[in-house]
Backbone bond lengths (Angstrom), bond angles and torsions (degrees), N, CA, C in turn:
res aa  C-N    CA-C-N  psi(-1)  N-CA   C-N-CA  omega(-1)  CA-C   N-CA-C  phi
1 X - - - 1.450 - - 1.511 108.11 -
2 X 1.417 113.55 127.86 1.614 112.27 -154.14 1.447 88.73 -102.23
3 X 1.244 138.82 12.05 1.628 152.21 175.88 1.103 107.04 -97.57
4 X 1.689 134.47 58.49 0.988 107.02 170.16 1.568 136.73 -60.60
5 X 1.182 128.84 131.87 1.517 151.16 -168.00 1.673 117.35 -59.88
6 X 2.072 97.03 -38.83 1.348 112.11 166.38 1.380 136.00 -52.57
7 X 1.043 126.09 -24.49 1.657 140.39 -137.11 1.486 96.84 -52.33
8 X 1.290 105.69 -58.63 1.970 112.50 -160.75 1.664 98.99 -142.30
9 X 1.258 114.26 170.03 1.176 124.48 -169.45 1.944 112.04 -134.60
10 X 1.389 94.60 121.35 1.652 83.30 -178.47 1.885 106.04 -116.87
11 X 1.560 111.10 170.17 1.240 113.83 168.28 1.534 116.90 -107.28
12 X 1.861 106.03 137.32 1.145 106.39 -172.20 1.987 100.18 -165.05
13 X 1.192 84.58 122.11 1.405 114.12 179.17 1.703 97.49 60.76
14 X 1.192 117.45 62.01 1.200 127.21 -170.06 1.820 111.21 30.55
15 X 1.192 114.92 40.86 1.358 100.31 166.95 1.920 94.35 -130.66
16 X 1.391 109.92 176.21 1.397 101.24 -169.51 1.679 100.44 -110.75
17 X 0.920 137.52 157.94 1.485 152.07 170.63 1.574 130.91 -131.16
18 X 1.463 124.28 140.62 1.384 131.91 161.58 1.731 104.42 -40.83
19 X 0.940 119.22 123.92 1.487 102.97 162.56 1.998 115.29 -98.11
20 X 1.357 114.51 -157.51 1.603 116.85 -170.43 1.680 100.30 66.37
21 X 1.110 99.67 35.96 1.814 114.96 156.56 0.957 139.23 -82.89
22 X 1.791 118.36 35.85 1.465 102.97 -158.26 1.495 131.68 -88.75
23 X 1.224 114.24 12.55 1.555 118.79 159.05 1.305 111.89 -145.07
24 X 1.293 100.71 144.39 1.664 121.00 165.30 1.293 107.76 -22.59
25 X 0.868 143.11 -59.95 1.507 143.63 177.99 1.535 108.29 -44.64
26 X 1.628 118.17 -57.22 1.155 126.70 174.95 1.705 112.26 -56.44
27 X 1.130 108.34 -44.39 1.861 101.97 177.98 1.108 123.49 -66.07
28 X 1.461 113.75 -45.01 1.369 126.14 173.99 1.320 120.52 -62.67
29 X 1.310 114.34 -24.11 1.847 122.66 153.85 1.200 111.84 -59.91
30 X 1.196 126.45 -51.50 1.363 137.17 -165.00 1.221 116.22 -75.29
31 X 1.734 113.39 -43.95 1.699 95.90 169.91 1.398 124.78 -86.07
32 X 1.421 119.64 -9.19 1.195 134.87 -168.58 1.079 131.31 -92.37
33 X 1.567 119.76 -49.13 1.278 144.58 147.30 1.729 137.39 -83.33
34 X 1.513 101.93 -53.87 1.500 93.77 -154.64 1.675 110.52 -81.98
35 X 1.148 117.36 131.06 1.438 131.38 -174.54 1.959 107.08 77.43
36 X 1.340 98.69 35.46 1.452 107.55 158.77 1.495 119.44 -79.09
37 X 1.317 143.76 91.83 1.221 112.95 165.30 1.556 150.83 9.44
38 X 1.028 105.79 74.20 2.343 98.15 -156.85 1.296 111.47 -96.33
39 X 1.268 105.08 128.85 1.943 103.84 -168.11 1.713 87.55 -129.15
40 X 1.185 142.59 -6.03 1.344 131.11 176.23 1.629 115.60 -101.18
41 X 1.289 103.57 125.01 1.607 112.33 -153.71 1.805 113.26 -67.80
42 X 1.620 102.38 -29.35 1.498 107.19 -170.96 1.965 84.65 -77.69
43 X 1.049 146.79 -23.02 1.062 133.03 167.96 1.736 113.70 -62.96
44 X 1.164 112.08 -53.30 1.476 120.82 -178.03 1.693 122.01 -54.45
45 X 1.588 93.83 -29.32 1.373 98.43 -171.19 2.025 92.13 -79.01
46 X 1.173 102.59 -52.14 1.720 111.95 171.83 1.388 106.32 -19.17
47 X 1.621 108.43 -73.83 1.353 103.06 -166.96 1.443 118.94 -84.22
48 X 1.146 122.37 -15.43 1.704 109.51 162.63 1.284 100.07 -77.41
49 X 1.113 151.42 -58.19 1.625 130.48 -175.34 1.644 111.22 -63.26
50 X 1.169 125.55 15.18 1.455 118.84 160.44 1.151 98.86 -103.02
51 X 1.451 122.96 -36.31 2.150 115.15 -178.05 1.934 95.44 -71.20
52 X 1.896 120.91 -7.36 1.170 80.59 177.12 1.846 103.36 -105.39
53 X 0.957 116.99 -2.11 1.191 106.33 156.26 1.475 138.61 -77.05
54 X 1.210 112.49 -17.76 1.312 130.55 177.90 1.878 102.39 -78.47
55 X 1.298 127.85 -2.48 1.169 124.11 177.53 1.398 100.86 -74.01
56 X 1.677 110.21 130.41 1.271 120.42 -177.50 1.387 126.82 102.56
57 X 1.528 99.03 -24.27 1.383 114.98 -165.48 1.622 107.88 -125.44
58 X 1.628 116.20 -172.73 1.546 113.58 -149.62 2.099 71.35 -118.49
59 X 1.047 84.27 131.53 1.556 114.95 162.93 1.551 114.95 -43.50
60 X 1.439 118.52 -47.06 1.579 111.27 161.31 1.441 124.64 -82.14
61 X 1.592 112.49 15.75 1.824 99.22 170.64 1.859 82.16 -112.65
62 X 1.237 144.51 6.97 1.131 136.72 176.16 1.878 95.18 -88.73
63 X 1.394 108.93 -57.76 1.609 94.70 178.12 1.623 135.52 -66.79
64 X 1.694 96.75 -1.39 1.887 114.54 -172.60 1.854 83.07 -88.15
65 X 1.726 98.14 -39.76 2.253 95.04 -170.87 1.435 109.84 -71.63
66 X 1.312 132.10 -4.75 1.259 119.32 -136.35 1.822 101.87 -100.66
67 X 0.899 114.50 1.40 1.139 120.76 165.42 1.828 112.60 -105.94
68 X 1.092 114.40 9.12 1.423 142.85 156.35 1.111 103.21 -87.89
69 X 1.108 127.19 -83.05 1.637 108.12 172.80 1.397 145.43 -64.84
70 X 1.693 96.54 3.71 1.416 80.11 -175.00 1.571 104.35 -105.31
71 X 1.877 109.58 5.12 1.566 95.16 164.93 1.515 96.16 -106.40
72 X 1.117 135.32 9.90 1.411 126.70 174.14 1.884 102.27 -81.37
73 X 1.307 99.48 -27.06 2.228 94.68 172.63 1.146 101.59 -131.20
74 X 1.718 111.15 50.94 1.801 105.01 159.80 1.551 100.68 36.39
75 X 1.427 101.35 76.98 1.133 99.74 152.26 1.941 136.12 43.87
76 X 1.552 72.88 9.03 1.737 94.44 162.49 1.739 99.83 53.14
77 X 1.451 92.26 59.59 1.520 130.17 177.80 2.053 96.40 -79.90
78 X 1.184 136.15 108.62 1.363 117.17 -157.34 1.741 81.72 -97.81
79 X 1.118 110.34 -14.86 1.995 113.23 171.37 1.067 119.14 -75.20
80 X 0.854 117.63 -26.95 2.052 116.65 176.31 1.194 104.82 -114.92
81 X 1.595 114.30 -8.49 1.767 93.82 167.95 1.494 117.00 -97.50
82 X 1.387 109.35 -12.60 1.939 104.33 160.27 1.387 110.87 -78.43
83 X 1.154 129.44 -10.01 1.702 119.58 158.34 1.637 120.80 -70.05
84 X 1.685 105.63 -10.12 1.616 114.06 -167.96 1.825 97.68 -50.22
85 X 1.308 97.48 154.86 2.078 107.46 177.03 1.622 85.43 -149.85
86 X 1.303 105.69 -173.46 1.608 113.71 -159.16 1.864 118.61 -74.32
87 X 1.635 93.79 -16.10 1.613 96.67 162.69 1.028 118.09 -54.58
88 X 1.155 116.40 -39.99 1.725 111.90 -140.28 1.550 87.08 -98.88
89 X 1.902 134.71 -38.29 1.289 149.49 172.84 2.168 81.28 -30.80
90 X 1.297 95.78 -73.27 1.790 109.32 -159.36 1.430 96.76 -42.73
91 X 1.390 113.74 -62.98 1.935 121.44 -177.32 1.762 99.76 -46.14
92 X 0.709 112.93 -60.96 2.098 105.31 161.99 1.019 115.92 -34.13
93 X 1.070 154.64 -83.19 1.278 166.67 112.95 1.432 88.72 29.81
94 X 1.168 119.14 -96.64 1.419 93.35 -159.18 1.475 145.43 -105.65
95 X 2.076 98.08 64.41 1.099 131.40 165.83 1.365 106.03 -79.90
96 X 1.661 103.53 128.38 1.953 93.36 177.68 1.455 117.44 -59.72
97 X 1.021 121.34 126.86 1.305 89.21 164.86 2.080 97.98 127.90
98 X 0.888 107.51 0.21 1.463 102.10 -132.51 2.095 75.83 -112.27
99 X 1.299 108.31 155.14 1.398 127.76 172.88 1.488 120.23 -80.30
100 X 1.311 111.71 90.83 1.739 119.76 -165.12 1.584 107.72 -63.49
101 X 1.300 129.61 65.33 1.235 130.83 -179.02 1.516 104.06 -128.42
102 X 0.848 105.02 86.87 2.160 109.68 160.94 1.547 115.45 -38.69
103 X 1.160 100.39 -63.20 1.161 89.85 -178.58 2.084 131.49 -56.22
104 X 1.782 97.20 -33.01 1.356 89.32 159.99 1.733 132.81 -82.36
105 X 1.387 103.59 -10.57 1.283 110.45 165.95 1.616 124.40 -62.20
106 X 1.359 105.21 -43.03 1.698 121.90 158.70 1.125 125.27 -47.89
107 X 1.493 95.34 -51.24 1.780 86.98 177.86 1.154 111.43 -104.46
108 X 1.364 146.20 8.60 1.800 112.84 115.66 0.953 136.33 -40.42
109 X 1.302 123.14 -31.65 1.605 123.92 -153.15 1.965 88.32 -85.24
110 X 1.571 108.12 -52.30 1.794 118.07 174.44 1.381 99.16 -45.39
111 X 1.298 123.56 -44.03 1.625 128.25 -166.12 1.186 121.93 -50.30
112 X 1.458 100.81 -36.88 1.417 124.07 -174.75 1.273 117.11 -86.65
113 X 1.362 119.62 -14.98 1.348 134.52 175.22 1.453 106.98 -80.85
114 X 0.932 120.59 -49.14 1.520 132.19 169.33 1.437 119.87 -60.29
115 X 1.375 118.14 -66.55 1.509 123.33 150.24 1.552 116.86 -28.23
116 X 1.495 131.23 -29.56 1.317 123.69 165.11 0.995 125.25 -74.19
117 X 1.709 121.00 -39.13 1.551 131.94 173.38 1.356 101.24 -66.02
118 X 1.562 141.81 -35.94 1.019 126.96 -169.86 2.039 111.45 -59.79
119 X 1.469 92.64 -50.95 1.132 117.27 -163.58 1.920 112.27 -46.23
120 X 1.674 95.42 -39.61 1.495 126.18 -174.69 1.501 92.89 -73.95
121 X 1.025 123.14 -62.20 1.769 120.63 156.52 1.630 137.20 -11.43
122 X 1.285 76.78 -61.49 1.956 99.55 -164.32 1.464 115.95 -112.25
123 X 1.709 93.60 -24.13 1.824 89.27 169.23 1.546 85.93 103.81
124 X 1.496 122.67 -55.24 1.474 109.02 174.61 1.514 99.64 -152.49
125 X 1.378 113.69 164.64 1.649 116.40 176.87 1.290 106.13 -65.85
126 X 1.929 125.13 -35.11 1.153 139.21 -135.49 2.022 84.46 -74.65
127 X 1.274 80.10 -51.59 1.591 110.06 176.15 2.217 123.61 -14.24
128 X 1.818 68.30 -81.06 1.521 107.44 177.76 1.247 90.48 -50.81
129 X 1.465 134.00 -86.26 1.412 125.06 -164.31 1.744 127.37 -58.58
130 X 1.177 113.15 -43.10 1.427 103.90 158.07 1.254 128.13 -36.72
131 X 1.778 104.92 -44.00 1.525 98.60 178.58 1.593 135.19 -63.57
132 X 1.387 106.04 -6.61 1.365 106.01 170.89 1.702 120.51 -70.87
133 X 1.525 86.29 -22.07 1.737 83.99 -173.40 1.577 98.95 -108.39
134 X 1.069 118.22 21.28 1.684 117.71 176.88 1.760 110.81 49.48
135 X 1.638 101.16 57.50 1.705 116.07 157.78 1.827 95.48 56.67
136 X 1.611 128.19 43.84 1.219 108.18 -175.93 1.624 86.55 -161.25
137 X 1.091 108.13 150.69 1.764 122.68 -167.16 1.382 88.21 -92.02
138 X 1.447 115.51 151.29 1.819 113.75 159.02 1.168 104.84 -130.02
139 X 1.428 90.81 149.93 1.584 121.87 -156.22 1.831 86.42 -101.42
140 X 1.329 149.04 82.82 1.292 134.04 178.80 1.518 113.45 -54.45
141 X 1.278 136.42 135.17 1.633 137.90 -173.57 2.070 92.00 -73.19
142 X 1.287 108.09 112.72 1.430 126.97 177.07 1.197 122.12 99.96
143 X 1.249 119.52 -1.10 1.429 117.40 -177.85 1.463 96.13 -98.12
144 X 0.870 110.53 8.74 1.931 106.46 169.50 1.732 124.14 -99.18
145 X 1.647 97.55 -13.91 1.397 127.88 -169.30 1.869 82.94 -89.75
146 X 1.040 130.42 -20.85 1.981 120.78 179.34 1.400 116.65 116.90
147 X 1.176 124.98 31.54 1.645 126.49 -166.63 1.401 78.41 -121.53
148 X 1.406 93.26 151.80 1.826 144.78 -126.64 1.487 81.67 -120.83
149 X 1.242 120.21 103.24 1.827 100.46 158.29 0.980 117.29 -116.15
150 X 1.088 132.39 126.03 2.061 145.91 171.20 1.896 87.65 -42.39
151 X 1.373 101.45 -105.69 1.492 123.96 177.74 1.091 110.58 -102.06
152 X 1.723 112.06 -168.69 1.533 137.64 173.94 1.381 102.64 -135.48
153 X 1.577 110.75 -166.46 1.386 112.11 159.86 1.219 107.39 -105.54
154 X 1.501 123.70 3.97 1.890 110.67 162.75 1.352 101.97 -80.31
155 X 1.156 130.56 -40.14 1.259 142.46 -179.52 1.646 104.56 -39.69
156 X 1.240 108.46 -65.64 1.735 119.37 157.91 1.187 112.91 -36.40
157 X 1.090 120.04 -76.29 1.371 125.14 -161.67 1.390 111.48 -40.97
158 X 1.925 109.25 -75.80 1.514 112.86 162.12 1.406 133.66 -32.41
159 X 1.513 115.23 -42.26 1.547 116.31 173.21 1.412 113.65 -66.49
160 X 1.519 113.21 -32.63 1.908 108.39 177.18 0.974 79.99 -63.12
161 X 0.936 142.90 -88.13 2.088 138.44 -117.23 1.771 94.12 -82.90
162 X 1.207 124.82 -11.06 1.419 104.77 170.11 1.342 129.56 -97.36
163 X 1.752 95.81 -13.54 1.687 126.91 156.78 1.444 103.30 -37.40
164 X 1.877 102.22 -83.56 1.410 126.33 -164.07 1.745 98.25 -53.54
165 X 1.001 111.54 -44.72 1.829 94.39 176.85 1.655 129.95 -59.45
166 X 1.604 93.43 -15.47 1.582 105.27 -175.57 1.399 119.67 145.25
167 X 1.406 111.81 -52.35 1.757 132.22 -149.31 2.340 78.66 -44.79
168 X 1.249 72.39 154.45 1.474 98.67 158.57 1.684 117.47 -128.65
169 X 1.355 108.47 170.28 1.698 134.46 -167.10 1.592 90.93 46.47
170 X 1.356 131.67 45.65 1.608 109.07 -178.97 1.681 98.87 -124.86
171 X 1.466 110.89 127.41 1.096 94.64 -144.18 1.995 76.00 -138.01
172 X 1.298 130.25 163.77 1.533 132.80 154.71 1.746 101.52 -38.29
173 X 1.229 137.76 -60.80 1.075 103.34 -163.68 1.591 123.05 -83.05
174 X 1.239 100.24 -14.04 1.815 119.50 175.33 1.918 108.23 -59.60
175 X 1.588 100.74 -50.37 1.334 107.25 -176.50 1.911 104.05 -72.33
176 X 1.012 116.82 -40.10 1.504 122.52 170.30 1.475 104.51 -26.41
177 X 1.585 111.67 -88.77 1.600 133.86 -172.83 1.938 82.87 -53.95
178 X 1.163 148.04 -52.53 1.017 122.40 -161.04 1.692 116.46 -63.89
179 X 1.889 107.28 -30.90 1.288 85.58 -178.86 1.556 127.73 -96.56
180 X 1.560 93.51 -7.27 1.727 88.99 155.91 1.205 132.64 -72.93
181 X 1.598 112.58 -17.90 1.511 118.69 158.22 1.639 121.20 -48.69
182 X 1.407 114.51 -74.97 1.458 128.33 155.53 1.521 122.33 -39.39
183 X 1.208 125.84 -12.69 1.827 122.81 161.12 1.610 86.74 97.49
184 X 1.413 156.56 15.86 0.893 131.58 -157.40 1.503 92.52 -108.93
185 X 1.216 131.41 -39.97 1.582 131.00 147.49 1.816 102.14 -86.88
186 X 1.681 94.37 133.92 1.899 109.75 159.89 1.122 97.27 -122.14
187 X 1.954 90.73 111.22 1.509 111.94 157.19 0.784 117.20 -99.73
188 X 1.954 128.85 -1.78 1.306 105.20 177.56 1.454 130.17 -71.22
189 X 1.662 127.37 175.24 1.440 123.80 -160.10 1.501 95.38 -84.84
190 X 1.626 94.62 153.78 1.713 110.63 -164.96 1.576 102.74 -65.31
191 X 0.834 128.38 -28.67 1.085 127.64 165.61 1.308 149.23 -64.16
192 X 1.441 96.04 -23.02 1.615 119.47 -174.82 1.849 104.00 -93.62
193 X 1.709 107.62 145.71 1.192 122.06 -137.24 2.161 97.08 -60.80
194 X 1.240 96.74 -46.25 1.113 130.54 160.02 1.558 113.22 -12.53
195 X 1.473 119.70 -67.10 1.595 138.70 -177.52 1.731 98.33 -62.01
196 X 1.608 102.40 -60.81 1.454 96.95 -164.12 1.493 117.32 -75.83
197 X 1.372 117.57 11.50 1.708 123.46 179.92 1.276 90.77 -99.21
198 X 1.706 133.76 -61.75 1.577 124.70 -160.56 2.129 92.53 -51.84
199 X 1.604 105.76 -40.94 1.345 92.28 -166.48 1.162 129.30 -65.10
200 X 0.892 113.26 -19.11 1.747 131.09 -177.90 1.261 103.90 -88.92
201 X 1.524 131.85 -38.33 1.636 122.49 -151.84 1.431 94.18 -119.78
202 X 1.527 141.54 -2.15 1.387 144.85 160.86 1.011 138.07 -99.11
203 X 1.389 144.97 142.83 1.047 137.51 140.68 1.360 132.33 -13.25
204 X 1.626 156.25 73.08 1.421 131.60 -137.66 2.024 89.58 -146.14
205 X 0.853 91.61 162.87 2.130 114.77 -165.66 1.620 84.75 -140.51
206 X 1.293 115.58 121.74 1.596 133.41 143.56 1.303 127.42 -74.57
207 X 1.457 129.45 111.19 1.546 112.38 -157.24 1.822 96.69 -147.67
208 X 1.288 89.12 143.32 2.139 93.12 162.67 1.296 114.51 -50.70
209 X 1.092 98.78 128.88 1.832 102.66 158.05 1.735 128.66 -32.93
210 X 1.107 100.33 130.06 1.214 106.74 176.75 1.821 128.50 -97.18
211 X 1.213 126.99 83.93 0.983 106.94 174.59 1.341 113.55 67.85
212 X 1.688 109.30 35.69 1.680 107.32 -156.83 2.460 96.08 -76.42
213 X 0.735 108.13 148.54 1.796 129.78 158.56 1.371 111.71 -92.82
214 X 0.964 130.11 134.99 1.255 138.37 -170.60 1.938 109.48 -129.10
């Protein structure tokens, strides 16, 4: 998500918040979901195939589509969407509403193919990716202070090896927004209500920046 949520921090109703909230849609992501801890895979697959559709595009016409996509791939079924063939490509297509790009429709549908071998692998995707950071969210020292990060070099790391397995549109900055989506990086601001719940109710590692992009 190329929106980061972190940027600045405002006060409101005496509790503190991410600000760059500007619609309901956007808040209700933000307190609800984004940088939640995510251990359930049909969720995981959800939100990386929304950062790969959202390539190109603004992060709030992905959360206005996203109920466009999520009955255009059953509910982002990653089992019936690696069975997808060119019907079902067309039945996409012609959901109103829906993002006329083949090529990102493909590589969900490949995504999901890959996302299964992983799973058969690791036991779960949720799995596989946690394990890079050893089952613990990181808190980077300054990214709580409001800095903007493109990528990392985990960000790298994970996107090669999910390259070399197959995934398509997955790129360092796609996997970035994905793992602050999934709680596995908290960028939100130290202040905001958000930061001090993952810290208290998670597992979490404080660590230097890595190779941060700005």
């Amino acid at each position: 998500m190329l929106a980061n949520y972190a940027t600045i921090f405002i006060m409101e109703k005496s509790l503190n918040y991410c600000d760059n909230l500007p619609t309901e849609l956007d808040r209700d992501y933000h307190d609800h979901e984004w940088g939640v801890p995510l251990y359930d895979d049909r969720k995981q697959f959800e939100f990386l195939m929304l950062e790969v559709m959202q390539c190109g595009l603004s992060w709030g016409l992905v959360l206005k589509r996203r109920s466009v996509f999520r009955s255009a791939f059953e509910e982002f079924d990653f089992e019936k969407i690696a069975g997808y063939g060119e019907v079902d490509i067309e039945r996409i297509f012609a959901f109103p509403g829906m993002i006329r790009s083949r090529r990102k429709v493909v590589a969900v549908i490949e995504n999901a193919k890959v996302f299964i071998q992983i799973r058969q692998r690791f036991g779960s995707f949720s799995k596989y990716l946690w394990d890079f950071v050893g089952g613990k969210t990181i808190c980077y020292h300054g990214h709580e202070k409001g800095v903007v990060v493109v990528t990392n070099n985990l960000a790298k790391r994970i996107a090669a090896d999910l390259r070399e397995r197959g995934m398509k549109f997955i790129g360092p900055t796609t996997i970035y927004s994905h793992l602050q989506a999934c709680g596995i990086i908290n960028d939100h601001n130290r202040d905001c209500q958000a930061y001090q719940h993952i810290v208290k109710n998670y597992p979490v590692q404080f660590l230097p920046p890595d190779g941060d992009v700005v």
